[in-house]
C-alpha positions as CSV (number, residue, x, y, z in Angstrom):
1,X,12.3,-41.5,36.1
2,X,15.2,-38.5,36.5
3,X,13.2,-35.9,38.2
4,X,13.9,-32.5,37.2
5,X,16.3,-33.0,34.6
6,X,18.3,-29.8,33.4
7,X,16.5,-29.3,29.4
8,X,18.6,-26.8,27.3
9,X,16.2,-25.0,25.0
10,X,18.2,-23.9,21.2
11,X,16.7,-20.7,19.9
12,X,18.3,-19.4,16.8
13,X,17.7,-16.0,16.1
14,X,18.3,-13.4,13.1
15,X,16.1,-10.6,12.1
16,X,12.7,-11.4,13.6
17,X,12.6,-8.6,16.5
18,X,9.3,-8.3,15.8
19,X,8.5,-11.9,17.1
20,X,11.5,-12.8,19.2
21,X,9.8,-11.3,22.8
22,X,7.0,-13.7,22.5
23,X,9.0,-16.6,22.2
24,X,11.3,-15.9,24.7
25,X,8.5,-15.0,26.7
26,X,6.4,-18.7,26.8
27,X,10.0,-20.4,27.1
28,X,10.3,-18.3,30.7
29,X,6.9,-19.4,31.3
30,X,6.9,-23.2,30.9
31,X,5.7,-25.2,34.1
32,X,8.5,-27.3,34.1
33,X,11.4,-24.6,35.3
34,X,14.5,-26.3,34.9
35,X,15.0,-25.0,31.5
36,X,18.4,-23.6,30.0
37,X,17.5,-21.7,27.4
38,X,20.2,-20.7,24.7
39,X,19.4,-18.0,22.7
40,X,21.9,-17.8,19.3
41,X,22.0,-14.3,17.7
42,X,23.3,-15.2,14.0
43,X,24.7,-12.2,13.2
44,X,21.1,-10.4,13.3
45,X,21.4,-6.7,12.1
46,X,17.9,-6.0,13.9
47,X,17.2,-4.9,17.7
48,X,17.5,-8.7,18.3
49,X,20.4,-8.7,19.8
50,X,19.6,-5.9,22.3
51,X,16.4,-7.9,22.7
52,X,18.3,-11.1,23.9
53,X,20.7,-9.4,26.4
54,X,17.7,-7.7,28.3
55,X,16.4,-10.8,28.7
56,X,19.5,-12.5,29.9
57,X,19.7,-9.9,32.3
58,X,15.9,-10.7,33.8
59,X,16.4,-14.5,34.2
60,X,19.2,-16.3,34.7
61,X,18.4,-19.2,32.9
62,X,18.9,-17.3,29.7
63,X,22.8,-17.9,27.8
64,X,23.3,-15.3,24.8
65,X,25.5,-16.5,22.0
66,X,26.5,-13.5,19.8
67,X,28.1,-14.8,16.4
68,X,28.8,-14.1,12.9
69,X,25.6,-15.0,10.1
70,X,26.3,-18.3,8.8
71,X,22.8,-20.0,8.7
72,X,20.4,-21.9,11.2
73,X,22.5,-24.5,10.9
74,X,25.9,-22.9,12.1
75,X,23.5,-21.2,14.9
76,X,22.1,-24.8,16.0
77,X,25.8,-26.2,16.2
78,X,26.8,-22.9,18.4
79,X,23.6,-23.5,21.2
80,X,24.3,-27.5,21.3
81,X,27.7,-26.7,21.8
82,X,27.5,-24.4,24.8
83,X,24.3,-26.9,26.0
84,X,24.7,-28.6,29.6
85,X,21.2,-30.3,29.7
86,X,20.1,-34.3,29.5
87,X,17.8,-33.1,27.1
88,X,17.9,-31.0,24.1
89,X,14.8,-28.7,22.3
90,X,14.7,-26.6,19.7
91,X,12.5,-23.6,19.1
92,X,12.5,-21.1,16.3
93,X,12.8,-17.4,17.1
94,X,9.1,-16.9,15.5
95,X,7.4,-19.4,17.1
96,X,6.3,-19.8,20.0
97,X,5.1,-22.7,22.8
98,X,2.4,-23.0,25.4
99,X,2.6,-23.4,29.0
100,X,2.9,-27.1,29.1
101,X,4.6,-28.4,26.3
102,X,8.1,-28.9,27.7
103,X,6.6,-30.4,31.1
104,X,4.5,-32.9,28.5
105,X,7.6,-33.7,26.1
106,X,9.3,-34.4,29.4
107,X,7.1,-36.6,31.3
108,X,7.5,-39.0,28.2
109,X,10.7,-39.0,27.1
110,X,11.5,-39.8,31.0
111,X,9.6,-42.1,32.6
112,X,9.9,-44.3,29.2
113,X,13.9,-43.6,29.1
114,X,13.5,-42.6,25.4
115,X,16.1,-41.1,23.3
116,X,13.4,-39.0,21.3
117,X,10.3,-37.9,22.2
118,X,8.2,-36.2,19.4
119,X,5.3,-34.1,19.4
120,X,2.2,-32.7,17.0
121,X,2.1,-28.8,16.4
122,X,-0.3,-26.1,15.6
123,X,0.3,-23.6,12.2
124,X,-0.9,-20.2,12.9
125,X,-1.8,-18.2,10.3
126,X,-3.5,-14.0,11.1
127,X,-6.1,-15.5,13.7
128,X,-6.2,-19.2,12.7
129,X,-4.5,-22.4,13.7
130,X,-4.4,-25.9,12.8
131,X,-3.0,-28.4,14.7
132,X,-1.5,-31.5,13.5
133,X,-0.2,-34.9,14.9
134,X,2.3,-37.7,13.3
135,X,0.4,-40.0,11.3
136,X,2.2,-42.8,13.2
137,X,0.1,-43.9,16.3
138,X,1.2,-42.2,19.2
139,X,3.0,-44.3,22.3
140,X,6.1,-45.6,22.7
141,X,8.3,-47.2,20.4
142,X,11.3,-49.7,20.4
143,X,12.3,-53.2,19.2
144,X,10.6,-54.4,16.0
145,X,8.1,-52.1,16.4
146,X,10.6,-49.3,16.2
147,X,11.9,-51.0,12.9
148,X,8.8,-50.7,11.5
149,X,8.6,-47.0,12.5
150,X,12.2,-46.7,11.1
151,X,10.8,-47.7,7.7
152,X,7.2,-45.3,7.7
153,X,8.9,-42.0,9.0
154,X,9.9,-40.8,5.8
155,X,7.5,-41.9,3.7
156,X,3.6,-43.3,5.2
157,X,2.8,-44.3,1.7
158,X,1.6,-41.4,-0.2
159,X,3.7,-38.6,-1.7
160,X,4.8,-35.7,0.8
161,X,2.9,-37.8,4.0
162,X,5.5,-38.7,6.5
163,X,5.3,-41.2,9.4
164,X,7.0,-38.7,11.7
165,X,7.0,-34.5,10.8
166,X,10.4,-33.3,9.6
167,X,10.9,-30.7,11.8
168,X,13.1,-30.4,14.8
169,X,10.9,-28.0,17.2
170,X,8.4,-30.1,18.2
171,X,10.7,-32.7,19.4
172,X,12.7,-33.4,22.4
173,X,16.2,-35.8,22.0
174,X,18.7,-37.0,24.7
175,X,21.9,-34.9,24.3
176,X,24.2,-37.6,24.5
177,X,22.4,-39.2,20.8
178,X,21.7,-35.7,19.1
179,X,25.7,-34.2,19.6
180,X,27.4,-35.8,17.2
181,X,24.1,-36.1,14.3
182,X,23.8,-31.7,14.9
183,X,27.6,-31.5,14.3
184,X,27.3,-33.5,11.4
185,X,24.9,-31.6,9.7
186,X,26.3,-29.7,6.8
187,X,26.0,-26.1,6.8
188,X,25.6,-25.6,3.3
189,X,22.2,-27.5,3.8
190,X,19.5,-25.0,4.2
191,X,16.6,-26.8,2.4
192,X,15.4,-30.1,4.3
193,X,17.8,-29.2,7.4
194,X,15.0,-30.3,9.8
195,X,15.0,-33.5,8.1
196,X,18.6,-34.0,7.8
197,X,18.8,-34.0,11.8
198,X,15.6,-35.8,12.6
199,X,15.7,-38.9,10.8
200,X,19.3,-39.4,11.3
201,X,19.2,-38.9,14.6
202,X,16.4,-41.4,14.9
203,X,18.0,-44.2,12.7
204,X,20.5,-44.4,16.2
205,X,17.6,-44.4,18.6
206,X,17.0,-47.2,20.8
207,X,13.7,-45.6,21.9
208,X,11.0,-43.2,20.3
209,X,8.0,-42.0,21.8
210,X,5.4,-40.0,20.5
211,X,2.8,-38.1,21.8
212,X,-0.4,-36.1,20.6
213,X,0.4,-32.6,22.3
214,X,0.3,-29.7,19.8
215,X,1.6,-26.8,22.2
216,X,3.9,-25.7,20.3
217,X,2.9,-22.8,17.7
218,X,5.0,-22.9,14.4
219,X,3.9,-19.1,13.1
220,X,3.1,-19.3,9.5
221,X,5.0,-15.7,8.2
222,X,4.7,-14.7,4.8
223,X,8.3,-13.2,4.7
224,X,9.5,-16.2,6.3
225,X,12.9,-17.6,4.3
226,X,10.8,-20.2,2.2
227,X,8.3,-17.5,0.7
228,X,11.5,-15.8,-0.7
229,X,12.0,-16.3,-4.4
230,X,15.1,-18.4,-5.3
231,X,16.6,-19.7,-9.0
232,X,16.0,-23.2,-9.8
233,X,19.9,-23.9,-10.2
234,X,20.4,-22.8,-6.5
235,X,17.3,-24.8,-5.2
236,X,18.9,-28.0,-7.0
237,X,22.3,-27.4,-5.4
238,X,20.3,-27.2,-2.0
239,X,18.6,-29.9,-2.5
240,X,21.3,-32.0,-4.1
241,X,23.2,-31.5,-0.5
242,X,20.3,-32.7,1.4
243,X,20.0,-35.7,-1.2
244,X,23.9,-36.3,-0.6
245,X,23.8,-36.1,3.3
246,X,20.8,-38.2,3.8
247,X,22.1,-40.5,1.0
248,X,25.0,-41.7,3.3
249,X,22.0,-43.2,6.3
């Protein structure tokens, strides 16, 4: 097991000031404290920006990217770029993670040399929360067995149940496999761009382990981006680029 490996945390960030501190505040508060964690302003025209540098001036830890708004995907492909960690995370600028997750996704995906390690969550919404887990078993995955995971993780066999959640933020990847599947990525895809990165990146895996936590808190915003009203025609051309990318794995 590599003790203490370097993990660099991806937070993009635009126009969520009212959420942002929170976040930043459970990533500076994880037990496990070698953390990098890379906060990506996309352009935001909010106090985000302010937000992030007085942070960056508390801990050192903290790397600010200032760039122009081009779309979480554009902001992903900025933090991986300027990452230096083993490992890779994700976390949105809304959500937020408890005390332990990082320390949990870590023991895993180390002592069983995994290239992914992936996780349940909990949905808040007002005062509730839900937690979920994969519907896949949780332990460790590789060989035939990790074939067989291969073919469930999109589909478990009924419609909209996945083997393995789409999203990226409850997951923890080996740099060295995620790189070149981020950079790949279109940025033009922003429906399904969770998706687009997971199972991709997973189809390369040697190892996957997952694992029951559900630490981290995916907030449940009504003004969030997928609550926004949107034509048809552009939701077919988004979707039409996911159908595309993930066409060519």
């Amino acid at each position: 097991m590599n003790d203490n490996a370097l993990i660099s945390v991806i937070v993009p960030i635009y126009c969520i000031d009212r959420y942002i501190g929170l976040c930043i505040e459970s990533l500076i508060k994880q037990t496990y404290k070698n953390l990098e964690i890379i906060l990506v302003d996309d352009g935001s025209p909010d106090r985000c920006p302010e937000i992030c540098d007085l942070y960056a001036k508390k801990d050192s830890r903290i790397k600010v990217i200032h760039k122009e708004n081009e779309g979480l995907v554009s902001a992903r492909k900025a933090g991986i770029l300027a990452a230096t960690g083993k490992y890779v995370g994700y976390v949105d600028g809304d959500d937020w993670v408890g005390a332990g997750f990082y320390e949990s996704l870590y023991s895993h995906i180390a002592s069983t040399d995994s290239d992914v390690a992936c996780a349940g969550f909990s949905r808040d919404l007002f005062t509730s929360s839900v937690s979920f887990t994969d519907n896949l078993q949780s332990g460790l995955y590789e060989g035939a067995r990790l074939e067989e995971l291969k073919k469930k993780m999109l589909s478990f066999g009924e419609f909209f149940r996945f083997g393995i959640s789409t999203y990226v933020w409850n997951k923890l990847f080996k740099l060295e496999l995620l790189l070149e599947a981020q950079l790949n990525v279109d940025n033009n895809i922003s429906i399904g761009e969770d998706g687009a990165l997971i199972y991709s990146t997973i189809f390369k895996a040697k190892k996957v382990v997952l694992i029951d936590n559900v630490a981290y808190h995916y907030r449940q915003r009504e003004d969030s981006m997928l609550k926004l009203k949107t034509s048809f025609d552009k939701d077919a051309e988004k979707l039409l680029s996911l159908y595309s990318f993930m066409s060519e794995y």
